[in-house]
N, C-alpha and C positions, 0 to 999 in steps of 0.2 A: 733079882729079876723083877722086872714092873709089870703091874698087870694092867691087860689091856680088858675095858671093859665093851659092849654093846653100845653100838649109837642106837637110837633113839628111835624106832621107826614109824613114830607117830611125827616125831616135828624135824628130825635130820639133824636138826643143833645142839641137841643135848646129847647127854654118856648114861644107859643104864647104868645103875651103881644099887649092890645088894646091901639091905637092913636085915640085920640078923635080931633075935629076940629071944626071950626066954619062955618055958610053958608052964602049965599048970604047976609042976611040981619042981619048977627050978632048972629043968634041965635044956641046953642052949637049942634054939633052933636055926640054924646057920641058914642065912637067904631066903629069910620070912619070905622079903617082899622085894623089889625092886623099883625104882624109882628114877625118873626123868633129874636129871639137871639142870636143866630151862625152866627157869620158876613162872613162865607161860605157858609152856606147857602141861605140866600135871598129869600125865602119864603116869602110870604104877601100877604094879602087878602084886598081888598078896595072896596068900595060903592062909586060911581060916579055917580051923579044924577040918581040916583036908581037902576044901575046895577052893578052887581057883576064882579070884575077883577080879575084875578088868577095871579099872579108872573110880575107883572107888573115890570121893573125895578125901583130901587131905588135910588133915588138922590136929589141933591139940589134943592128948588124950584126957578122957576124963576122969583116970586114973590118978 
């Protein structure tokens, strides 16, 4: 089965597509964050200790 994901309703050209990550204590958290596929666009949605972030910038971590 393929999954189909969200267009993009910031820019119409890109595919939401979910980032998953891990927490404090190791355990998975399945579709942290979501993120545009049009690298002009820049669109992303993240869960940060339980709140929701809208277009937060995107970059390296400093991890």
């Amino acid at each position: 089965m393929e999954a189909k994901f969200p267009d993009c309703r910031k820019c119409s050209s890109g595919v939401l597509i979910p980032l998953s990550d891990y927490g404090r204590d190791g355990a998975p958290i399945t579709y942290k964050a979501w993120v545009c596929t049009n690298p002009t666009c820049g669109f992303n949605v993240r869960i940060d200790n339980g709140e929701i972030s809208l277009g937060r910038a995107i970059g390296p971590s400093s991890k």
